[in-house]
Structure formats: structure tokens, C-alpha cells
C-alpha positions in Angstrom: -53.1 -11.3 -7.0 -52.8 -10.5 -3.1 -51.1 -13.6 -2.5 -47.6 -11.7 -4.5 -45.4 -10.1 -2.7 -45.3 -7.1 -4.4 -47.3 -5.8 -7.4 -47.8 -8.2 -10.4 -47.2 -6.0 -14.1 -46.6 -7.3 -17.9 -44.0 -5.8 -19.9 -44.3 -4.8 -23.6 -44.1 -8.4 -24.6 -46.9 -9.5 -22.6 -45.3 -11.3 -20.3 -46.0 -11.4 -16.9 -43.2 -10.0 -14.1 -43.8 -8.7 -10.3 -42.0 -5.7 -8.6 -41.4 -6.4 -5.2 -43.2 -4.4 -2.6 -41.7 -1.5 -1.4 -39.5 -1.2 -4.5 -42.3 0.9 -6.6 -42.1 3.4 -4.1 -38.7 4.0 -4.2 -37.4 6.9 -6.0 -33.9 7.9 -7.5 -32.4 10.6 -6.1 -31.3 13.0 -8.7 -29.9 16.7 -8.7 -29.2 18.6 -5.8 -30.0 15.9 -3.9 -27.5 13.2 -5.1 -25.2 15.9 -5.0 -25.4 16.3 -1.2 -25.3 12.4 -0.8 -22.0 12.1 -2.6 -20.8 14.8 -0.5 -21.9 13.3 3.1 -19.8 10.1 1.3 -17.3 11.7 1.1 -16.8 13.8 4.6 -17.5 10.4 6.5 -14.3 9.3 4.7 -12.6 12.4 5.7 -14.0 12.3 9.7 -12.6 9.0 9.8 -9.0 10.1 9.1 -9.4 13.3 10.7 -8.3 12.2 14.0 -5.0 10.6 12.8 -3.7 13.6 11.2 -0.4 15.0 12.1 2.4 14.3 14.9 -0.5 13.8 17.8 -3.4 11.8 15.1 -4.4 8.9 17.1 -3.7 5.0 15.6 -7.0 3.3 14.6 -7.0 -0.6 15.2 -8.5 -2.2 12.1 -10.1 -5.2 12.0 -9.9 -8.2 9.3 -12.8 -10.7 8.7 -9.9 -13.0 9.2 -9.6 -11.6 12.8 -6.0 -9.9 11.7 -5.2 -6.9 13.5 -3.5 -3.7 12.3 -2.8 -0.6 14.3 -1.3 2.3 11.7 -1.7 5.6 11.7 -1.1 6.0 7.9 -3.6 6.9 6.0 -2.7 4.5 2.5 -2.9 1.9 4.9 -6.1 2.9 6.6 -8.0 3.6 3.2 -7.1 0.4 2.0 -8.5 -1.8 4.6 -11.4 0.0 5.0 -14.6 -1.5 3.7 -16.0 1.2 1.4 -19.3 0.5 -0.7 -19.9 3.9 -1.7 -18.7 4.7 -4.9 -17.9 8.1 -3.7 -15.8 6.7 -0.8 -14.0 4.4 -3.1 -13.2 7.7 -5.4 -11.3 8.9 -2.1 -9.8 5.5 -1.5 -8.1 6.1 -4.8 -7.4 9.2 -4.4 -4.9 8.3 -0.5 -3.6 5.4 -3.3 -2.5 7.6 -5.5 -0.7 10.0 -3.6 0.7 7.2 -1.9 2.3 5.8 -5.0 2.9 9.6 -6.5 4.3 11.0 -3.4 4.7 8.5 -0.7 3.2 10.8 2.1 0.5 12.9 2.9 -2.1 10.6 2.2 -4.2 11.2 5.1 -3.7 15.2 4.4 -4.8 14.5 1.2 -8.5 13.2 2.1 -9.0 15.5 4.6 -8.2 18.5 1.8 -10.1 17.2 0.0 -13.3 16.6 2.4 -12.8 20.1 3.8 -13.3 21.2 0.0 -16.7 19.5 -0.4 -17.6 20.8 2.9 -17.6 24.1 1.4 -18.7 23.4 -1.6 -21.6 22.1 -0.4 -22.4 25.9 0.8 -22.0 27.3 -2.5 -24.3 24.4 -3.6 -27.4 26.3 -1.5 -26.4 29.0 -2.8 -27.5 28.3 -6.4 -24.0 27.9 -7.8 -23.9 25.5 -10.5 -20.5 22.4 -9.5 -18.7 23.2 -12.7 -18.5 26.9 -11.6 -17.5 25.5 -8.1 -14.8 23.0 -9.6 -13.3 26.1 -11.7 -13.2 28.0 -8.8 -11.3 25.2 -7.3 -8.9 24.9 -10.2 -8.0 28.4 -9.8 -7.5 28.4 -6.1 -5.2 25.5 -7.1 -3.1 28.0 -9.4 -3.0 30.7 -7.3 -1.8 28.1 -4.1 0.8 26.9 -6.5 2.1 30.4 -7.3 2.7 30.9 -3.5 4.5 27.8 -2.3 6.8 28.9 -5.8 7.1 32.4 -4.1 7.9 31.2 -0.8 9.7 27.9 -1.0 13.3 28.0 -0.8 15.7 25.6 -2.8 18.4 24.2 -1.3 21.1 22.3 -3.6 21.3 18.4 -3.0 24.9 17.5 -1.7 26.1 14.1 -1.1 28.9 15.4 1.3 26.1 17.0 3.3 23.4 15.1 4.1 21.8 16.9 7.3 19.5 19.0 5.1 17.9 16.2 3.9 17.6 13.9 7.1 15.8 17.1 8.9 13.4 16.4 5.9 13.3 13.1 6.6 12.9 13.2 10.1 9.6 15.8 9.7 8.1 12.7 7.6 8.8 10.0 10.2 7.2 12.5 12.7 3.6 10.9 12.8 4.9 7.2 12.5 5.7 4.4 15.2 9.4 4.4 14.2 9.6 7.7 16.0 11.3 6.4 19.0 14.3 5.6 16.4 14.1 9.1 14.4 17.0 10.1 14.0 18.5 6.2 12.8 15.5 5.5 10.8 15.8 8.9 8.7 19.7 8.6 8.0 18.9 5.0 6.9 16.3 6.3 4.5 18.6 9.3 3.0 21.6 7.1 2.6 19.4 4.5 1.0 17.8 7.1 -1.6 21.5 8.5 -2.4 23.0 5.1 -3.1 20.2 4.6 -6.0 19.5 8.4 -7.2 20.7 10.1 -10.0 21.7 13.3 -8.7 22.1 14.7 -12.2 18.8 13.9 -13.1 16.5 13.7 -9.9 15.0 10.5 -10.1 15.4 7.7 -7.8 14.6 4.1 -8.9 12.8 2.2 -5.9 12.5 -1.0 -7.4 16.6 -0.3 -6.2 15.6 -0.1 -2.8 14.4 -3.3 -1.1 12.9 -3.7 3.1 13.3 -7.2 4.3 11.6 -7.6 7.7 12.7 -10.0 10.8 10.5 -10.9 13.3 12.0 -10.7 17.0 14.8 -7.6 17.8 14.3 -4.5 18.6 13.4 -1.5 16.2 17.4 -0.4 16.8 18.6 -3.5 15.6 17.8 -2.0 12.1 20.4 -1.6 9.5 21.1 -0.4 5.9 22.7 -3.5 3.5 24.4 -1.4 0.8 24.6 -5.3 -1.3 22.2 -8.1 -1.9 20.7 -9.3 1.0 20.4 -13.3 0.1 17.2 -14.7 2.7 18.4 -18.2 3.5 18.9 -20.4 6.0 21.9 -22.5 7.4 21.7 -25.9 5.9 23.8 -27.0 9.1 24.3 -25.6 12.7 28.5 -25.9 12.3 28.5 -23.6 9.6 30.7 -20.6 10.1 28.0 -17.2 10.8 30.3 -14.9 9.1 32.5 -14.7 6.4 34.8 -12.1 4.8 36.4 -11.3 1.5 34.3 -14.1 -0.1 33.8 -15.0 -3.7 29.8 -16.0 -4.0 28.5 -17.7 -6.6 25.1 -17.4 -7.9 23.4 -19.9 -10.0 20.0 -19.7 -11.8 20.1 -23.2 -12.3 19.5 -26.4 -10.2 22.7 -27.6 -8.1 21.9 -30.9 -7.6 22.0 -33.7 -10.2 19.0 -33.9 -12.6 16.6 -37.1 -11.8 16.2 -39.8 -14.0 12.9 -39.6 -16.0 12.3 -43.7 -15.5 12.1 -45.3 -12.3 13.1 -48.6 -11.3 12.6 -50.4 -8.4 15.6 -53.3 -6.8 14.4 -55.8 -4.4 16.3 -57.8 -2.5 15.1 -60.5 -0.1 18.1 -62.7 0.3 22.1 -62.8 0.7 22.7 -64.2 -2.3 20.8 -61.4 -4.0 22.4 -58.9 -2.2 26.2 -60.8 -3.5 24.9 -60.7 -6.8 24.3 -57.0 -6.6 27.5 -56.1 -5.3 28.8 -58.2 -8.2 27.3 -56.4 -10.8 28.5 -53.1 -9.2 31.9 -54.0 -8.7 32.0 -55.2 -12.6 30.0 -51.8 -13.8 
């Protein structure tokens, strides 16, 4: 049987099967062991995002198998064009998703947290400590953090009539991103879009409310707030007048233009007296 590639075996059935060389050697990694693997996962995540943390993180260029090119800072956006196999790694892709749908920011803070955690952990690991004592530790770390932001934040009332609280807010959040060159438009464009759709009463803003409809050419101060429907369409001819005021629109869910018949016919005409007739039958119809 030297002629298989690998070692030739039955199963309980008798029936013959080969394991392919090398593959009898290989052994699964269990215990302490796997443990460490996940956590190596999961730091390489975190090192890669590392670098494009806070107001000075660096852009990373990421590269399509379709050859498209993004350059972003943001860490949602990073995570989710990243190629990750590992099924640790894609844990922590989740994870920057998440946030990013919960929160909307800190979703490169949010890998690195939790990659810094691991690191540790993976000291008490040597130690002898058993993960479930380490993830209860965790769990009471997070308490105890909670108790101290409680302790220390300080609350400030949300007033329509005075909106500069909020766009300092704003503005801190649109620190890290390539719009920063526009701060101080982009963040009062963001706070006068949330208080148009919020509920002040009770603190919830529907986003589905809020819509971003993108232009290609301009400049990044050529951006504006729409507080309407913005209708994307273009002119069916060049004479027609570019703006219009104190205009009553109609919108129709329906076809405009006349419905088609479901038959088809078909007219030829090869001679004058053929094209008389028809203009007979017309006339008389």
C-alpha cells in the first residue's frame, strides 16, 4: 500500500478509507493551549486597529479583490472589510458591528478594550486561574467602572434653544474623522438633524428619519442640511426653470403615462393610396 498517499485504514463497516499523510499526525489543540490561540486571534485584531485610535490614529488603505480602494480611519468600517477566518477574529468583527449599530462610535476603542483585556487575562491564565473566575472578575470590574462614570459624570439638561452643549459633543466625535477640516459645519449639521427627528420627552431619536444623500464633485463645504424630502431626479429638459418657490408638488405612486395596450398590431403602408385610405379611416374614427 506504499503507492497511497497517506495511510490506507477500514472503518467499522469494513470498508476501506485512506487518511492522507501528514493528517494522522496532527493533533487538536485543547485546554490551555487553545485558550492562548484564541487569545493571539484576538490581539492581532486589536494591533491592527491600535494604530488608528484617537485624534492622531493613522488611515489604513484597504484593498478589495475587486481592486476598490478605501482609506477610513473608522473602525466599523475597517472590521468589516477585513478578511477574518478566525472564528475568534470574526467574534471581534461582531463585536466593532455592534457598537456601531448600538452606539454609533467607539468602535475601534471598543476592540482595543477588549484585546487589552485578553492580554491580561492571558497572565492570570499562567497563573492557574480558571477563565470563568477571570470573566467574573471582569464582570465585576465592569460594575465597579460603571459606578464611577455614575459618580463622576455630570448631566446637563437637553435644550433646543441652546444647542452649543451638544455640538462641543459633537465636534469631540468628528475629532478622528476626515470631515475635520469642516468641524464646526459638519457637527451643527448633525445636532440640528438629530433635534428635528428626536423626541425630547422621551430620548429617542428615529434614524430611519434621518437620510445622507451623497454628490460626487463639490467641495466638503458645499454640504447642507434639507429639513424636507430631498427628491433625486434629473431635469427631463435643459430649459427647465432650476428653482422654484412656493410650489404645490405632487407625488404619485402610480404610473403617469398612459397604460400600453396588451395586443400589438402592426400598419404597413407601402403606397399613396394606402397612406389616403389611412387618413380616411382616421378622419371618419
Amino acid at each position: 500500500m506504499s503507492g497511497f498517499p497517506g495511510t490506507f485504514a477500514f472503518d467499522e463497516y469494513g470498508r476501506p478509507f485512506i487518511i492522507l499523510r501528514e493528517q494522522d499526525k496532527q493533533k487538536r489543540i485543547t485546554g490551555t493551549d487553545a485558550i492562548k490561540s484564541h487569545i493571539l486571534a484576538a490581539r492581532s485584531i486589536a494591533s491592527t486597529l491600535k494604530t488608528s485610535l484617537g485624534p492622531k490614529g493613522l488611515d489604513k488603505i484597504m484593498v478589495s479583490p475587486d481592486g476598490d480602494v478605501t482609506v477610513t480611519n473608522d473602525g466599523a468600517t475597517i472590521m468589516k472589510l477585513m478578511d477574518v477566518e478566525h472564528e475568534i477574529g470574526k467574534l471581534m468583527v461582531q463585536l466593532s458591528q455592534s457598537q456601531d449599530d448600538e452606539i454609533g462610535d467607539g468602535t475601534t476603542g471598543v476592540v482595543v478594550l477588549a484585546g487589552a483585556l485578553l492580554e491580561q487575562a492571558e497572565g492570570l491564565i499562567d497563573r492557574g486561574i480558571h477563565p470563568i473566575r477571570i470573566a467574573d472578575g471582569f464582570e465585576l470590574a465592569a460594575q465597579c467602572a460603571v459606578k464611577q462614570l455614575d459618580a463622576i459624570a455630570e448631566p446637563f439638561p437637553i435644550d433646543p434653544n441652546n444647542k452649543e452643549p451638544l455640538i462641543q459633543i459633537a465636534m469631540t466625535t468628528l475629532g478622528s474623522k476626515i470631515v475635520n477640516k469642516c468641524h464646526r459645519q459638519m457637527a451643527e449639521m448633525a445636532v440640528d438633524a438629530v433635534l428635528n427627528v428626536a423626541d425630547i420627552e422621551k430620548k429617542d431619536v428615529n434614524f430611519e428619519l434621518i437620510k445622507i444623500e451623497t454628490k460626487v464633485g463639490g467641495r466638503m463645504e458645499d454640504s447642507m442640511l434639507v429639513k424636507g424630502v430631498v427628491v433625486d431626479k434629473t431635469m427631463s429638459h435643459a430649459q427647465m426653470p432650476k428653482t422654484l418657490r412656493n410650489v404645490k408638488l405632487a407625488i404619485l405612486t402610480c404610473p403617469f403615462e398612459p397604460p400600453k395596450p396588451k395586443t400589438k398590431h402592426k400598419l404597413d403602408v407601402t403606397s399613396a393610396e394606402d397612406y389616403k385610405l389611412l387618413r380616411e379611416y382616421e378622419q371618419e374614427k
